[in-house]
NUBA-139448 format. One record per residue: x negated, y negated, z of N, C-alpha, C, O in turn; residue number from 1. Coordinates in Angstrom, 3 decimals. Last residue first. Layout:
N
        n.x        n.y        n.z       ca.x       ca.y       ca.z        c.x        c.y        c.z        o.x        o.y        o.z     n
          X          Y          Z          X          Y          Z          X          Y          Z          X          Y          Z   NUM
...
END
This chain:
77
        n.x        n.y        n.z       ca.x       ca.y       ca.z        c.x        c.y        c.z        o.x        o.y        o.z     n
     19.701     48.563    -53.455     20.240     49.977    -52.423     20.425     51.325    -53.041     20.787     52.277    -52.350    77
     20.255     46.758    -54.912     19.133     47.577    -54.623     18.970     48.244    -54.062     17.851     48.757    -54.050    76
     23.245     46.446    -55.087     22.250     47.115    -55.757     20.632     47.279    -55.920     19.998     47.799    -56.838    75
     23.310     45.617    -52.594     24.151     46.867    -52.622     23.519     47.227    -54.100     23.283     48.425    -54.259    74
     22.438     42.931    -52.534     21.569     43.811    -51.762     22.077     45.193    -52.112     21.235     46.073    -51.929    73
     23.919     41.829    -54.532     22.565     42.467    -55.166     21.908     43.265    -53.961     21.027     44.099    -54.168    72
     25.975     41.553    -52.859     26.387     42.097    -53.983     24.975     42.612    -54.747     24.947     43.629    -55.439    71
     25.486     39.547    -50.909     25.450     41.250    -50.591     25.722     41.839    -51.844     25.641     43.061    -51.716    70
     24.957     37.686    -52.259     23.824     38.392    -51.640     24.062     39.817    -51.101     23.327     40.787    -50.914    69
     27.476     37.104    -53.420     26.532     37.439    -53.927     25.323     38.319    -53.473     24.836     39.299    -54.037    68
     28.656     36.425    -51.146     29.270     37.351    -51.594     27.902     37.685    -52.622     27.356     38.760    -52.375    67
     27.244     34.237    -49.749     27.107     35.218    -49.288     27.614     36.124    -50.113     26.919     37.125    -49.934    66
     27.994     32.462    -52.054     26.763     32.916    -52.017     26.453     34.189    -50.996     25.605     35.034    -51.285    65
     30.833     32.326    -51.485     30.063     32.799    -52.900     29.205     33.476    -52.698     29.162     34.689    -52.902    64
     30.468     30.723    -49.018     31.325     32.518    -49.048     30.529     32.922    -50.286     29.639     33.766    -50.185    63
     29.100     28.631    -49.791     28.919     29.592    -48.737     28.896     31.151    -48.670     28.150     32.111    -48.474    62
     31.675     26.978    -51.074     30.123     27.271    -52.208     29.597     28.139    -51.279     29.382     29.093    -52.025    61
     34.472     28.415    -50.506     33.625     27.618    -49.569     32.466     27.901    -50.903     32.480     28.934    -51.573    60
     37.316     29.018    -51.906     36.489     29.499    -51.659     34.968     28.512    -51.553     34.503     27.979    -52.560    59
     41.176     28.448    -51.883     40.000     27.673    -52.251     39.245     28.619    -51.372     39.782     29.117    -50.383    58
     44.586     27.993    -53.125     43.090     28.531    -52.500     41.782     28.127    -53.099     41.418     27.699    -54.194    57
     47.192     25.945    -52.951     46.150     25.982    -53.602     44.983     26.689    -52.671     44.513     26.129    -51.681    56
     49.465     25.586    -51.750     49.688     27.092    -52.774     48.745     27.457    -53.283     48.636     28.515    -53.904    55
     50.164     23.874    -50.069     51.019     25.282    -50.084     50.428     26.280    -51.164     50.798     27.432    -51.390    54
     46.576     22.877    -48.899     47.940     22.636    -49.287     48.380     23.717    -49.225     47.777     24.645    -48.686    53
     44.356     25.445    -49.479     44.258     24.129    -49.228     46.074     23.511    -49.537     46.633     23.914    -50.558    52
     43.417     28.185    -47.915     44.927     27.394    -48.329     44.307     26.023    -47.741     43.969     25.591    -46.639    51
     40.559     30.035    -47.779     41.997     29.433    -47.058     42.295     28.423    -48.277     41.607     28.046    -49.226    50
     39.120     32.815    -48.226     39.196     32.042    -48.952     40.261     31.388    -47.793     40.759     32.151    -46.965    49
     36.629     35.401    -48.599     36.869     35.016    -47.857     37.385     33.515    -48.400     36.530     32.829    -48.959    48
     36.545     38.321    -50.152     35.649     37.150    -50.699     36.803     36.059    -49.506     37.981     36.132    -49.856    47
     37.488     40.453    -48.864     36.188     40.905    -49.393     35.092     39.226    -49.877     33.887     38.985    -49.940    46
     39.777     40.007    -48.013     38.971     39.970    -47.589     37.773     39.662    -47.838     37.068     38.834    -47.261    45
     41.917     40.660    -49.520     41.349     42.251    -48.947     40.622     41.449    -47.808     40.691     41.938    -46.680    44
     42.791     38.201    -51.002     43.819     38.930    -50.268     43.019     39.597    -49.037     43.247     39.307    -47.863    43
     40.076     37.952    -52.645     40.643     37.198    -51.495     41.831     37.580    -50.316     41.785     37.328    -49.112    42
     40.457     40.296    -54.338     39.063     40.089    -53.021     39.300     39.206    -52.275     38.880     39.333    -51.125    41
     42.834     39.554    -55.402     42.302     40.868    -54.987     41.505     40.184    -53.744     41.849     39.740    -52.649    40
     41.572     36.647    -57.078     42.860     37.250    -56.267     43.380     38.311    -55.277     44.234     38.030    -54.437    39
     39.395     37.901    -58.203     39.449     37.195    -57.356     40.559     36.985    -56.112     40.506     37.084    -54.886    38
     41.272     39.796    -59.841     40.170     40.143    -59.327     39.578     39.667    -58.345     39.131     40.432    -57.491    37
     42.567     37.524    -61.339     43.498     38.797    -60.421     42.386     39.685    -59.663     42.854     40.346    -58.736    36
     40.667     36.418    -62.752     41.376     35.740    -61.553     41.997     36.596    -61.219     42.074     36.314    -60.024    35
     37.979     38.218    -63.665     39.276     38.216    -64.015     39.690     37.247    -62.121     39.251     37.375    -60.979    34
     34.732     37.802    -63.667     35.470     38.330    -63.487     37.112     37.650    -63.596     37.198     36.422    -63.588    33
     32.397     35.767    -62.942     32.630     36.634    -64.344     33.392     37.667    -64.663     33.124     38.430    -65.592    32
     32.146     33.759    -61.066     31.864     35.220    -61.267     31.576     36.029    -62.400     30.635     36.789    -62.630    31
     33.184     31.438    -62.675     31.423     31.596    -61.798     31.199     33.137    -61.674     30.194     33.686    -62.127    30
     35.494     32.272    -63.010     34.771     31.641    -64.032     33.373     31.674    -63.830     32.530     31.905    -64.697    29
     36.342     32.779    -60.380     36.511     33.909    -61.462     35.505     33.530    -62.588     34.755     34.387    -63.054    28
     36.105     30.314    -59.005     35.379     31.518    -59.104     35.311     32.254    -59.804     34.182     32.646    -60.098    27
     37.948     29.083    -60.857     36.863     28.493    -61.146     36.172     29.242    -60.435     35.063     29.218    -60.968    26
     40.327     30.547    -59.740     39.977     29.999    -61.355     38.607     29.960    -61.556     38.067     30.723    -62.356    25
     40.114     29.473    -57.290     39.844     30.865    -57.468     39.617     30.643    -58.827     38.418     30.529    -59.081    24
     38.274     26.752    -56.334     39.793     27.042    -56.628     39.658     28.164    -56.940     38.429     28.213    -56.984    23
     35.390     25.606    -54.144     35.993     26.005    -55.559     37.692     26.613    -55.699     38.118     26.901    -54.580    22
     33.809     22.962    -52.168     34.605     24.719    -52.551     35.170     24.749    -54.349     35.211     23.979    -55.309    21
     31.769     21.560    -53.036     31.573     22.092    -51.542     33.129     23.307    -51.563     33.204     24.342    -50.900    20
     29.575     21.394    -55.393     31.011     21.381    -55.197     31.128     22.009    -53.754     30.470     23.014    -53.487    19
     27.724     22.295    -57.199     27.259     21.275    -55.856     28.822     20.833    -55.289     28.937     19.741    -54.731    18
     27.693     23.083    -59.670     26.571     24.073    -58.745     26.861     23.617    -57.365     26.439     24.256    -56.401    17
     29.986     22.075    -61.591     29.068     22.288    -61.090     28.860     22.897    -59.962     29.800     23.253    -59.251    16
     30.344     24.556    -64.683     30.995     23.777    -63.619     29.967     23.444    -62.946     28.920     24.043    -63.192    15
     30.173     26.050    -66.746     30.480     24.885    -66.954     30.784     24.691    -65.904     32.007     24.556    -65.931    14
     28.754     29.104    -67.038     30.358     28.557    -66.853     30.944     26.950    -67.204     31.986     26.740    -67.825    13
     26.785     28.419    -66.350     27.153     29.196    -67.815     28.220     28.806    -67.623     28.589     27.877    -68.341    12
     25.974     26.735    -64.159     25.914     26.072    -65.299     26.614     27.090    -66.478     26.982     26.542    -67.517    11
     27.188     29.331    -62.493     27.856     28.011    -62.490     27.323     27.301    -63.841     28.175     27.227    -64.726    10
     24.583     30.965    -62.647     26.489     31.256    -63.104     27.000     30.128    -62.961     27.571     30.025    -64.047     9
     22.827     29.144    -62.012     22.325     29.609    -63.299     24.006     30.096    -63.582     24.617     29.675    -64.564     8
     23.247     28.781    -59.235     23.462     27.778    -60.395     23.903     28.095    -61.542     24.910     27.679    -62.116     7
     23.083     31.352    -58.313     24.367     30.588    -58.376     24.384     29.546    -58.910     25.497     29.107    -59.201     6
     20.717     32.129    -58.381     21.430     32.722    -59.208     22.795     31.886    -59.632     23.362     31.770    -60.718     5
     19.159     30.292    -56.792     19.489     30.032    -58.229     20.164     30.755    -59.175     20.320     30.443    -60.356     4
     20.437     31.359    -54.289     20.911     29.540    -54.816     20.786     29.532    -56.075     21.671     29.058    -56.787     3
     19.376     33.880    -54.665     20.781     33.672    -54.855     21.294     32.308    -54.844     22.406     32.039    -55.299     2
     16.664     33.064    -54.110     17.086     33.885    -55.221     18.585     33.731    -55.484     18.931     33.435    -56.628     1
END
C-alpha cells in the first residue's frame, strides 16, 4: 500500500519513484508540503535525513516510506 502510494506522489510530482534518496525540495514536492516543512521534520527528527557534502540533505526512498506508513497508521487510528 505505501510502495504504491509512493509512486502514485512521486509520478504527480514528476520525479522518479526509483531514486535511492531525494534532496528535501524534491520531498517537499513528493510530499506535498512546503520545503520549510521538510526542513522542520528533518531538523526534529521526525523525517530522518544526512548531509550529503556541506550543505546538501538528502532523505533515503526508506525514511519516506516509513514516514508515510506511520502517517496513515495515525490516521486510522
Amino acid at each position: 500500500m505505501v510502495d504504491e502510494m509512493f509512486s502514485n506522489m512521486c509520478k504527480s510530482s514528476g520525479l522518479s519513484d526509483d531514486q535511492g534518496v531525494y534532496v528535501l525540495k524534491e520531498v517537499s514536492l513528493i510530499l506535498g508540503v512546503s520545503l520549510s516543512t521538510v526542513r522542520r521534520w528533518s531538523d526534529s527528527g521526525t523525517l530522518r535525513s544526512w548531509l550529503l557534502g556541506p550543505r546538501k540533505r538528502v532523505v533515503a526512498i526508506q525514511e519516506i516510506k516509513r514516514y508515510l506508513k506511520e502517517q496513515t497508521a495515525n490516521v486510522a487510528n
